[in-house]
N, CA, C and O atoms as a MOPAC input file, in Angstrom:
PM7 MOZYME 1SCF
protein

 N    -13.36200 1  -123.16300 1   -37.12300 1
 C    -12.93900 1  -122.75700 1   -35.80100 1
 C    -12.97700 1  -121.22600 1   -35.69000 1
 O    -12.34600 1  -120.60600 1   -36.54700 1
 N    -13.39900 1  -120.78400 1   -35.08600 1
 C    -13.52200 1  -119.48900 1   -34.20600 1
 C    -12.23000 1  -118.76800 1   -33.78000 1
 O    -11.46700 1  -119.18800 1   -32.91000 1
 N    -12.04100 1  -117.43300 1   -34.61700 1
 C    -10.56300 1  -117.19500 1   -33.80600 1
 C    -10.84900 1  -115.76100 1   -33.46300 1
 O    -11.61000 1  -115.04700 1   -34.11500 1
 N    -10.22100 1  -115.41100 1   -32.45100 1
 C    -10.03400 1  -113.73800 1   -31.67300 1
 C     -9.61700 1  -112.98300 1   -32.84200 1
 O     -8.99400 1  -113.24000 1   -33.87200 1
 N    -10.29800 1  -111.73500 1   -32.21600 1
 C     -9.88400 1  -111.00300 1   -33.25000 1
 C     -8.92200 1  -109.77600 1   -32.39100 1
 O     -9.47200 1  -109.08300 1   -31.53400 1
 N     -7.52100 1  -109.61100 1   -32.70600 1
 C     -7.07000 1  -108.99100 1   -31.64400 1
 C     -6.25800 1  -107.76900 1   -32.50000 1
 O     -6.07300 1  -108.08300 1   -33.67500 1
 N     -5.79100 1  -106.55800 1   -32.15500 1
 C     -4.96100 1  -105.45600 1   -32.27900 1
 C     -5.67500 1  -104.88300 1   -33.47900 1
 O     -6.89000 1  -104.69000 1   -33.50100 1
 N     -4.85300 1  -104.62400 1   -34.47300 1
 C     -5.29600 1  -103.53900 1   -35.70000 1
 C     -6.72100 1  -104.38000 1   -35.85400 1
 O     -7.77500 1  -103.74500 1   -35.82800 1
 N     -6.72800 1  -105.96800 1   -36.03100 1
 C     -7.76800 1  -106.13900 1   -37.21800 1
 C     -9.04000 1  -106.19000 1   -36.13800 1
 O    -10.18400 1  -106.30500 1   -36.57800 1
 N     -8.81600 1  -106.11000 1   -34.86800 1
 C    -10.33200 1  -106.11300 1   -33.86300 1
 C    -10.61000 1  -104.23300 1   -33.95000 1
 O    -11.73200 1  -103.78600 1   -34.18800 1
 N     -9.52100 1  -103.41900 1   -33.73800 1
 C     -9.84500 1  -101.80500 1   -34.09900 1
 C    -10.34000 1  -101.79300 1   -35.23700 1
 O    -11.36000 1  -101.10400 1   -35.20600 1
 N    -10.13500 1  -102.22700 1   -36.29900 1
 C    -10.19000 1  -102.12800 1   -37.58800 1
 C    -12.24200 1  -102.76700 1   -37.87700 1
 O    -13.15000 1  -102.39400 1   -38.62000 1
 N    -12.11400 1  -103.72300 1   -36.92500 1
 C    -13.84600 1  -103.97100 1   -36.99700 1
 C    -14.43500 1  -103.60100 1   -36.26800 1
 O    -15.62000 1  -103.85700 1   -36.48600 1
 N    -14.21300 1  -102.90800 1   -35.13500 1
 C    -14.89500 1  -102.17400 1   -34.67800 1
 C    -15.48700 1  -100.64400 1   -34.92000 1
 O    -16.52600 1  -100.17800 1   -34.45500 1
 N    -14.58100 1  -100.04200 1   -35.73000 1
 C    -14.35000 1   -99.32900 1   -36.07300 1
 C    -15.23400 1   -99.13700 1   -37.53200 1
 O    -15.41300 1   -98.11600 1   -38.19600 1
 N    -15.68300 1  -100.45700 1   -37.74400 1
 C    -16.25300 1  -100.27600 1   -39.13200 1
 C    -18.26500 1  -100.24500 1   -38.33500 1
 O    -19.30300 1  -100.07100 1   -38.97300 1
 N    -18.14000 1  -100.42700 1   -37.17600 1
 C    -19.90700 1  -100.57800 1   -36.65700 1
 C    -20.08400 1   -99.27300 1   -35.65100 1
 O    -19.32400 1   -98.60400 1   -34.95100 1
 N    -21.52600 1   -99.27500 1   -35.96400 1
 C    -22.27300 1   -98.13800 1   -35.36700 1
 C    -22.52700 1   -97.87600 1   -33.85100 1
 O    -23.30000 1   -98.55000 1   -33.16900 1
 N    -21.91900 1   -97.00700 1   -33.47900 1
 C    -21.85000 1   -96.69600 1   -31.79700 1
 C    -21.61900 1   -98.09400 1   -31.04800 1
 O    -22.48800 1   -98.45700 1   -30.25500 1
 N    -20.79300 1   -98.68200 1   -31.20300 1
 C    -20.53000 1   -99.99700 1   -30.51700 1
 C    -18.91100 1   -99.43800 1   -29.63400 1
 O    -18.17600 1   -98.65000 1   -30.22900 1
 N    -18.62900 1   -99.81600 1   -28.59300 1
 C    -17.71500 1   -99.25900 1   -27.89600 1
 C    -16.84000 1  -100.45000 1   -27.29100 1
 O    -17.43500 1  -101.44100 1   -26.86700 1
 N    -15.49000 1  -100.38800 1   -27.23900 1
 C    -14.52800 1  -101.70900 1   -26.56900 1
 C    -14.57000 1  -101.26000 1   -25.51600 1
 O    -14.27200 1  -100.12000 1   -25.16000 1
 N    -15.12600 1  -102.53000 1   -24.63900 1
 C    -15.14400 1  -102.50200 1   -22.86100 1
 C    -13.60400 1  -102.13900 1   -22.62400 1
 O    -12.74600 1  -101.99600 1   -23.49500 1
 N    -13.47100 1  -102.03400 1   -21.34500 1
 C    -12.11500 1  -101.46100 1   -20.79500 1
 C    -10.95900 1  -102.66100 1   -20.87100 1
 O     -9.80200 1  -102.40300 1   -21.20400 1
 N    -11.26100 1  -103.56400 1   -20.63700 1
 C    -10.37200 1  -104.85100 1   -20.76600 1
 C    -10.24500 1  -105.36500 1   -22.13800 1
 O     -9.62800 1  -106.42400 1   -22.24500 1
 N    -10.56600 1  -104.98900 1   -22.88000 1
 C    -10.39400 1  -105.17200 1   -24.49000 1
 C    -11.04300 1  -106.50100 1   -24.78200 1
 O    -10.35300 1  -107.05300 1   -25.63900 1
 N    -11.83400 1  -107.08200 1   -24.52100 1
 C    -12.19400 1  -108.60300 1   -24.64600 1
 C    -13.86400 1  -108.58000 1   -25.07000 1
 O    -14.46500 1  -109.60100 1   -25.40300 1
 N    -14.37900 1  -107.46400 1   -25.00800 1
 C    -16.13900 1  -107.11700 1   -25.61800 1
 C    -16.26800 1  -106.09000 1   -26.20300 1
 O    -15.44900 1  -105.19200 1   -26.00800 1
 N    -17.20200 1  -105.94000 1   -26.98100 1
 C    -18.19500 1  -104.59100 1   -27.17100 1
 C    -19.33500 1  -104.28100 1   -26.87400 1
 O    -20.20700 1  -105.02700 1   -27.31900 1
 N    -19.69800 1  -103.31400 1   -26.18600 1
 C    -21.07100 1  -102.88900 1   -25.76000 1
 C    -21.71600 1  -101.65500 1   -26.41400 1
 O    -21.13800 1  -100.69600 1   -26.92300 1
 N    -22.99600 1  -101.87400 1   -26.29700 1
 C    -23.76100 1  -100.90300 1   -27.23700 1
 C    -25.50600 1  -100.59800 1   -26.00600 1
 O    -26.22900 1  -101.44500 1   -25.48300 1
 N    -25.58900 1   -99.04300 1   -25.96800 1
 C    -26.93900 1   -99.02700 1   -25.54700 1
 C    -27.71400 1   -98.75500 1   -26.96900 1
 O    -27.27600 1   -97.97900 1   -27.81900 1
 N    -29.13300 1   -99.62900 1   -27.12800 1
 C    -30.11200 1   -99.08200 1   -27.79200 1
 C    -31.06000 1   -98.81700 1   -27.21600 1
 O    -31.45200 1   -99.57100 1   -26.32600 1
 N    -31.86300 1   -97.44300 1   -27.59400 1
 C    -32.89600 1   -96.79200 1   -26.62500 1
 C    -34.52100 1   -97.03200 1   -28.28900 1
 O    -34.43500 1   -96.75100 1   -29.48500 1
 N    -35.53900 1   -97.54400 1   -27.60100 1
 C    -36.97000 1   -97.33500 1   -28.24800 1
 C    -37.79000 1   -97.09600 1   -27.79000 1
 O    -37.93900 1   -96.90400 1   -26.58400 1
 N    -38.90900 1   -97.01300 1   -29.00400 1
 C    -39.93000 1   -96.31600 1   -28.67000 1
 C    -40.88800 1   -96.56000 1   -27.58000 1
 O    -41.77800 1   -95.73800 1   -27.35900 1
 N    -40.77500 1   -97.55100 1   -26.93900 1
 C    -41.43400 1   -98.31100 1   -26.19200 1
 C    -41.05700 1   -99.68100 1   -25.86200 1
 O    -40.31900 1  -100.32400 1   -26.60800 1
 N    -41.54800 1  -100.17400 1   -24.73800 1
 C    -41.40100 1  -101.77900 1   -24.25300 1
 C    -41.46000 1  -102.73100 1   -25.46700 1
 O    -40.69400 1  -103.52500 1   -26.01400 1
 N    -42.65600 1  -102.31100 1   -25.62800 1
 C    -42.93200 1  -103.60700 1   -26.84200 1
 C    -41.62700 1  -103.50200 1   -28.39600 1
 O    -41.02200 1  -104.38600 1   -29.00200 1
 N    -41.65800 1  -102.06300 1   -28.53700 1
 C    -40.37300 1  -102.34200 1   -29.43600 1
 C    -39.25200 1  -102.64100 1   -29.16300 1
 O    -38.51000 1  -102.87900 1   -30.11600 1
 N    -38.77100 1  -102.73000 1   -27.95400 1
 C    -37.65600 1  -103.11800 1   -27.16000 1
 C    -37.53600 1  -104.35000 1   -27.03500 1
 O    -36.41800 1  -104.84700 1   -26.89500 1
 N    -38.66500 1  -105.10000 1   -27.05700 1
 C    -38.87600 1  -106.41100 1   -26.75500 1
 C    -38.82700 1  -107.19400 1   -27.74500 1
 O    -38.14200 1  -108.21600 1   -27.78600 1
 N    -39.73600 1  -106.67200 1   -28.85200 1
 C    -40.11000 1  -107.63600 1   -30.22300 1
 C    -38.58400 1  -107.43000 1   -31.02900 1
 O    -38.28300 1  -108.04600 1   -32.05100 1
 N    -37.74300 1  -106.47700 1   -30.37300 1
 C    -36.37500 1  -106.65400 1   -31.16300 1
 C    -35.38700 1  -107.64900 1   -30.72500 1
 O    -34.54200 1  -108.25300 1   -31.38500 1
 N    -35.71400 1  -107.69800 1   -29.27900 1
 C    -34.83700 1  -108.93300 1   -28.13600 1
 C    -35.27600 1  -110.16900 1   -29.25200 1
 O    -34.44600 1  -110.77300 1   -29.93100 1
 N    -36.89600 1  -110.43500 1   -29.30000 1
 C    -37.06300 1  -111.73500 1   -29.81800 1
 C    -36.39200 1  -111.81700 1   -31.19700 1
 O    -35.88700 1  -112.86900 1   -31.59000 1
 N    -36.39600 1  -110.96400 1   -31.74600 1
 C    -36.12000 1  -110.73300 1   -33.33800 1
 C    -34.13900 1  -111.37800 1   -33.44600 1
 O    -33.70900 1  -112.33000 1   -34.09700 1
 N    -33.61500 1  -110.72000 1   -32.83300 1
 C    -32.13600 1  -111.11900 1   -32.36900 1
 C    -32.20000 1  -112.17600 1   -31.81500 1
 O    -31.66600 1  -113.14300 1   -32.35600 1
 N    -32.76700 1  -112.30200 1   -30.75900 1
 C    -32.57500 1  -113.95900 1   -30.28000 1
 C    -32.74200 1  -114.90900 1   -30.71200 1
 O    -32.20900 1  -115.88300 1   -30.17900 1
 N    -33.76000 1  -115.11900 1   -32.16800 1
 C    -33.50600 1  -116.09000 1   -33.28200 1
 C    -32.25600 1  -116.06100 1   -34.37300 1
 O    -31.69700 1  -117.04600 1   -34.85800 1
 N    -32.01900 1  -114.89500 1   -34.58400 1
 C    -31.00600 1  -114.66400 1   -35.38400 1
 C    -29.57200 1  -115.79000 1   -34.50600 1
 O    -29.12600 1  -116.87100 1   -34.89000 1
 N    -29.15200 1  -114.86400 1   -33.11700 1
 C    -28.61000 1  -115.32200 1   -32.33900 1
 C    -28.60800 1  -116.99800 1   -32.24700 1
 O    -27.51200 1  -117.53100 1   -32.42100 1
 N    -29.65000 1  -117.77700 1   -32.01000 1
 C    -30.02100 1  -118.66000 1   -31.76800 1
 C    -29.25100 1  -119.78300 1   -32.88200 1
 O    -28.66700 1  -120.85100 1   -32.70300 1
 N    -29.56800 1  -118.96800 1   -34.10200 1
 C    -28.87500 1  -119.68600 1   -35.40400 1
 C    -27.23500 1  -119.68200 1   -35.66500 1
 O    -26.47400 1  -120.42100 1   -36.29000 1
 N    -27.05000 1  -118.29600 1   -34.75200 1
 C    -25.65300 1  -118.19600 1   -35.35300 1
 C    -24.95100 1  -118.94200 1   -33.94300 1
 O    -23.74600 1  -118.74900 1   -33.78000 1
 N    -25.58300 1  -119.66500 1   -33.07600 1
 C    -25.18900 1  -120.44200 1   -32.26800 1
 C    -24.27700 1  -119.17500 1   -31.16100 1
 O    -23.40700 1  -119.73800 1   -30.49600 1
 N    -24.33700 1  -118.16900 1   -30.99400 1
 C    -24.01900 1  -117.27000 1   -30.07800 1
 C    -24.83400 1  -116.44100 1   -29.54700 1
 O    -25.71500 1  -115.88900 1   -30.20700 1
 N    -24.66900 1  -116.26100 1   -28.40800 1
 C    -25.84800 1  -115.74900 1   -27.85500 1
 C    -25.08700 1  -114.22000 1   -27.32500 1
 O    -23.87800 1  -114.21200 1   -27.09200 1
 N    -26.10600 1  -112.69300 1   -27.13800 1
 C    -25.45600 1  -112.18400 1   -26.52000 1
 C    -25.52900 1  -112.06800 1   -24.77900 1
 O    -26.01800 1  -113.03900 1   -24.20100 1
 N    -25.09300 1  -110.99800 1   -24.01600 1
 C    -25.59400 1  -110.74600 1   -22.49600 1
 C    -25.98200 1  -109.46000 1   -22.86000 1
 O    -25.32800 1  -108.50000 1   -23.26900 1
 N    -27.33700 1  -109.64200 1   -22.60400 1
 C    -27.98900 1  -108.17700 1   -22.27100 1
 C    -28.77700 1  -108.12300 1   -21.37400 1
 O    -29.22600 1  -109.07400 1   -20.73500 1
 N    -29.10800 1  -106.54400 1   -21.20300 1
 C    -30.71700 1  -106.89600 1   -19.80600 1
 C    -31.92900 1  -105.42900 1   -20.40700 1
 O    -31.27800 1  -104.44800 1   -20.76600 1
 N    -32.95600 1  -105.30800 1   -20.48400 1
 C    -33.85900 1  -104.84800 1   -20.71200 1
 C    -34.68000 1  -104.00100 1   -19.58600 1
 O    -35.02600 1  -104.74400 1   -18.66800 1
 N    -35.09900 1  -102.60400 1   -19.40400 1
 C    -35.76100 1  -102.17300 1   -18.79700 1
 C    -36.67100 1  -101.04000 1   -19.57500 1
 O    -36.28200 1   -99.87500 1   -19.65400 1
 N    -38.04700 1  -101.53100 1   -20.20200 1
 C    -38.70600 1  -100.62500 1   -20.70200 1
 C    -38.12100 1  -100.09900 1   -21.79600 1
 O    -37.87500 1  -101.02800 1   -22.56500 1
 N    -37.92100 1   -99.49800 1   -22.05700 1
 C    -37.38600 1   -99.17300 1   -24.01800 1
 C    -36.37200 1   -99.20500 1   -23.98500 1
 O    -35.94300 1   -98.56700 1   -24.94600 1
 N    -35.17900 1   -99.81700 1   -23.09000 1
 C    -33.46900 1   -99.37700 1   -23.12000 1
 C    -33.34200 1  -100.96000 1   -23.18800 1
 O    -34.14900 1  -101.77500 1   -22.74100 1
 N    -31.86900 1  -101.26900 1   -24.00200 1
 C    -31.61300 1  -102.34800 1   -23.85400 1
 C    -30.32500 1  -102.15800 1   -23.99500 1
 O    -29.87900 1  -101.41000 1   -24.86500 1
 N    -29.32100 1  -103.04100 1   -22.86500 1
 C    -27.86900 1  -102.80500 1   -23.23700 1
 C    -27.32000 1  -104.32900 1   -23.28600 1
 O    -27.60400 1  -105.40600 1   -22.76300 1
 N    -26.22200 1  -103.73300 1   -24.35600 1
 C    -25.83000 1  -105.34300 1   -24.56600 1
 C    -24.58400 1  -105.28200 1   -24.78800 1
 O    -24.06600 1  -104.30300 1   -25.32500 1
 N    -23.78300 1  -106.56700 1   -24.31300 1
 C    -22.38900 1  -106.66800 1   -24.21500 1
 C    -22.26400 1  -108.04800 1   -25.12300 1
 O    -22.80700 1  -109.10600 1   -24.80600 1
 N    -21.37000 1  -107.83300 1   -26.42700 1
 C    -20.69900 1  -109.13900 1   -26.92700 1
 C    -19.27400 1  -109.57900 1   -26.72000 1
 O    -18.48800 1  -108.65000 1   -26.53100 1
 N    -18.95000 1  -110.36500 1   -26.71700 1
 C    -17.75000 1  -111.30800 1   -26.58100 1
 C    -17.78300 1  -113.06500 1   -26.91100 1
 O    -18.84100 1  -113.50200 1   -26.45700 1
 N    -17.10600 1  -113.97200 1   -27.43600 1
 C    -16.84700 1  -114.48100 1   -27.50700 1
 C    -16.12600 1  -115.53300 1   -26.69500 1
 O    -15.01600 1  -115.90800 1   -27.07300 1
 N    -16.85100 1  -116.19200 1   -25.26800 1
 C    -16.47600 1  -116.66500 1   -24.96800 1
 C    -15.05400 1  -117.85100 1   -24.89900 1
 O    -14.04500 1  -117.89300 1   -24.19600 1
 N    -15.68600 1  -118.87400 1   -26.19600 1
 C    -14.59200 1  -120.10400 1   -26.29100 1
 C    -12.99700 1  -119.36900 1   -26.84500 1
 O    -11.98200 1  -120.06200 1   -26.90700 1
 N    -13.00700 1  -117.98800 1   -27.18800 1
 C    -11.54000 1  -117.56200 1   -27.49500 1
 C    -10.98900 1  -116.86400 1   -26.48000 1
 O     -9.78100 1  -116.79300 1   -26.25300 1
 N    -12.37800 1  -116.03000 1   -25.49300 1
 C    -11.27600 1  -115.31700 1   -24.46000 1
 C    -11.42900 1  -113.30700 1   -24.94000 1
 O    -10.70200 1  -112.36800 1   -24.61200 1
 N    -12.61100 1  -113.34400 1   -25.74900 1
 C    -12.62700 1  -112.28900 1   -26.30900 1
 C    -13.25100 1  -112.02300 1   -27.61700 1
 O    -14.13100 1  -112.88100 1   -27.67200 1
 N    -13.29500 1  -111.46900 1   -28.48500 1
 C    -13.80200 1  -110.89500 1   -29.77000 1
 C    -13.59000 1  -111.68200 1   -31.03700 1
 O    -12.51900 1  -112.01600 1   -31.54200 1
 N    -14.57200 1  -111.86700 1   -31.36900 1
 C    -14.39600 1  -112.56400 1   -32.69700 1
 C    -15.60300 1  -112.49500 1   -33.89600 1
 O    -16.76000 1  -112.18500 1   -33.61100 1
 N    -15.18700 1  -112.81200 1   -35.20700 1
 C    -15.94500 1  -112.14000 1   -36.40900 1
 C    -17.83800 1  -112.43500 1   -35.93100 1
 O    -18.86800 1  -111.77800 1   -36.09000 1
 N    -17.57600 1  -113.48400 1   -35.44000 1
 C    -19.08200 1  -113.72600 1   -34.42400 1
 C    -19.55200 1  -112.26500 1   -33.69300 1
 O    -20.45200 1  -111.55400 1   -34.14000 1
 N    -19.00300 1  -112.05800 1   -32.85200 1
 C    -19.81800 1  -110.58100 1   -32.48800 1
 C    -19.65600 1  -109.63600 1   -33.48900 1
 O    -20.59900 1  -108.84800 1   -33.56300 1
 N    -18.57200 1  -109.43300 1   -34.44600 1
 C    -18.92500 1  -108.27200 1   -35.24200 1
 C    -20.44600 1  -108.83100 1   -35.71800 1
 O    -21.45200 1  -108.44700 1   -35.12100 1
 N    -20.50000 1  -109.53900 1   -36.56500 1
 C    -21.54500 1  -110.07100 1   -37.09200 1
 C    -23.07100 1  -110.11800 1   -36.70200 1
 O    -24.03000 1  -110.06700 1   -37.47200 1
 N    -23.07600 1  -110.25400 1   -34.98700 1
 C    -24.05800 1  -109.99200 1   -34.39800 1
 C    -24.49700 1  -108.38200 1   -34.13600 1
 O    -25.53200 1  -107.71800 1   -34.07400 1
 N    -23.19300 1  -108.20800 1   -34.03400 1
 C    -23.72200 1  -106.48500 1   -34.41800 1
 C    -24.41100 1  -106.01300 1   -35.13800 1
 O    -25.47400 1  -105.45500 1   -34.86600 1
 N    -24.01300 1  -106.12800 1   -35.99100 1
 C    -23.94900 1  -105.70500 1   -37.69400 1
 C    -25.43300 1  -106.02300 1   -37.33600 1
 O    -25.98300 1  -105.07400 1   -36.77700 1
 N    -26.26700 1  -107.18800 1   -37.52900 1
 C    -27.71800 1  -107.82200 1   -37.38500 1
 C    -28.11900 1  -107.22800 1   -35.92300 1
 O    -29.31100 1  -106.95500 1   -35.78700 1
 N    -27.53200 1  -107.07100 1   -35.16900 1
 C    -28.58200 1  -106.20400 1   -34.33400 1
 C    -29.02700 1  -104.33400 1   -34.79000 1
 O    -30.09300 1  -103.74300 1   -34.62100 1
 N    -27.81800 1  -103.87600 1   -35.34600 1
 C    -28.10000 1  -102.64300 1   -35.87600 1
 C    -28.93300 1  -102.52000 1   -37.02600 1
 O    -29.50800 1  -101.45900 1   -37.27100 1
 N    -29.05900 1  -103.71100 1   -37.88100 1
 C    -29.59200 1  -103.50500 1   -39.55300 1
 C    -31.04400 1  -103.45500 1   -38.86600 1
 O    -31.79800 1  -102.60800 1   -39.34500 1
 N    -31.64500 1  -104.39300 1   -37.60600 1
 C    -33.16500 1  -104.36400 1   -37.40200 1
 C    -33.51000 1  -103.38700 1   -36.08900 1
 O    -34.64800 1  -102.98000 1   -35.85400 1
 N    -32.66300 1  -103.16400 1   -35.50000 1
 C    -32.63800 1  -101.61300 1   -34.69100 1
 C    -33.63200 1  -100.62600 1   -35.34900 1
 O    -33.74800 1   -99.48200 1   -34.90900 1

């Protein structure tokens, strides 16, 4: 089961990933990544979206030409959980 990750120990993981920022309502993290181009912007969407796909969470993002911004959260808790750290973590290692 899936649990929130809330007060010290959600600061405490956020805090451990790279330019990732807590939305204002405390319940996501968002991150812009900027590349070299469309196509690297893109072949990284696909690259995550299998990863994603496996870890049965998906994120919300949207794409325009080399920028991609993306917001995680954890729906079924209401907020943050070791699931988005995790997706982080794998979106930054192939960034």
């Amino acid at each position: 089961m899936v649990k929130k990750l809330e007060g010290t120990a959600r600061d405490e993981a956020i805090a451990a990933l790279d330019g990732w920022a807590l939305r204002g309502d405390g319940n996501a993290i968002t991150k812009s990544y900027k590349f070299k181009d469309f196509n690297a912007a893109f072949g990284w969407m696909a690259r995550v979206a299998l990863a994603a796909e496996k870890m049965d969470h998906h994120p919300e993002w949207s794409n325009v030409y080399n920028k991609v911004e993306v917001t995680l959260s954890t729906h079924d808790v209401g907020g943050l959980s070791e699931r988005d750290m995790a997706l982080a973590r794998f979106m930054d290692d192939v960034a």
